[in-house]
N, C-alpha and C positions, 0 to 999 in steps of 0.2 A: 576282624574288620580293621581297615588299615585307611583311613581318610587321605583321598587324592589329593593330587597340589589343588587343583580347582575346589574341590569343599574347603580345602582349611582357608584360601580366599576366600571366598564366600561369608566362612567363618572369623574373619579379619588375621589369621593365622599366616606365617609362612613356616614352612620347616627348612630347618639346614641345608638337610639332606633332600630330593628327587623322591617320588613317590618310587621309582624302580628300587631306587638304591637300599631305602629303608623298609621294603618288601623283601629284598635279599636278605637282607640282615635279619627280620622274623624267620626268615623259614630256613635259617641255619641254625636256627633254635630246635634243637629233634625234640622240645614240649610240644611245639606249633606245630596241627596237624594242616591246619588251611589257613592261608590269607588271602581275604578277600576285598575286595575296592567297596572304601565308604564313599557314595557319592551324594548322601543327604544324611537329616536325623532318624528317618523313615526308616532307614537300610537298615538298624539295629534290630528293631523286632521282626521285619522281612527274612534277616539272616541267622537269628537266633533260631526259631520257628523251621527255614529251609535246611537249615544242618545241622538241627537238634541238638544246639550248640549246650552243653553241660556247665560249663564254666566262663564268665562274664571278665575280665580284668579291666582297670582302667587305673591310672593315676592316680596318688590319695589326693590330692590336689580337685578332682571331681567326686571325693565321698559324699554319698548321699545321694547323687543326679539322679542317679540311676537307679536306685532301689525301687521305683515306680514298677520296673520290669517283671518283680517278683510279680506283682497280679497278675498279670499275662504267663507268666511263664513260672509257675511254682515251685519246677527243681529246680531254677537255675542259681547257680550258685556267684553270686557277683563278689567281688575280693578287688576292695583298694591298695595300690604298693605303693611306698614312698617312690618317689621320683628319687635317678640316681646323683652323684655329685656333679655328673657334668653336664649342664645345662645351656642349649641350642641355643636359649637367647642371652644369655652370657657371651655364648664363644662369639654373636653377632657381632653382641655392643662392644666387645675388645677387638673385634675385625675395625669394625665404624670408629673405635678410638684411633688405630695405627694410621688407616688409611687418614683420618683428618686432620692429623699431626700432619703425615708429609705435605698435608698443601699448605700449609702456615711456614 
């Protein structure tokens, strides 16, 4: 599951990257067998459930959220990973640094 530009709004979220862009980018991963459009909270158990999803990933940064899932879904295996060194909203606020220099 991969949250469209409109959820992560929703979710007060932007990403960097285009929801196409960083769909290509999962599915050039040959672990990722499917990516599929998050369009609510709902879609998780919908799509866990619809493609008997085995393994649950999400950011350590959300440990815990999700553990709820085990009730519903008792093999599934949920697994938090540190977030990597380069981080989206980093690279924004050095974008929003450059750009407000040149108009002073």
């Amino acid at each position: 599951m991969l949250s469209t530009d409109e959820f992560n709004s929703e979710k007060g979220k932007q990403a960097f990257q285009d929801y196409d862009t960083r769909k290509y980018v999962l599915e050039s991963i040959r672990y990722v067998d499917l990516v599929v459009p998050e369009q609510s909270w709902e879609d998780k158990s919908l799509y866990i459930d619809m493609f008997d999803v085995d393994i649950f990933v999400m950011g350590a940064d959300w440990k815990g959220k999700f553990d709820f899932l085990k009730e519903e879904f008792p093999n599934l295996k949920i697994m938090y990973f540190p977030r990597g060194k380069v981080s989206s909203t980093n690279i924004k606020k050095e974008i929003g640094k450059l750009y407000s220099t040149k108009d002073e």
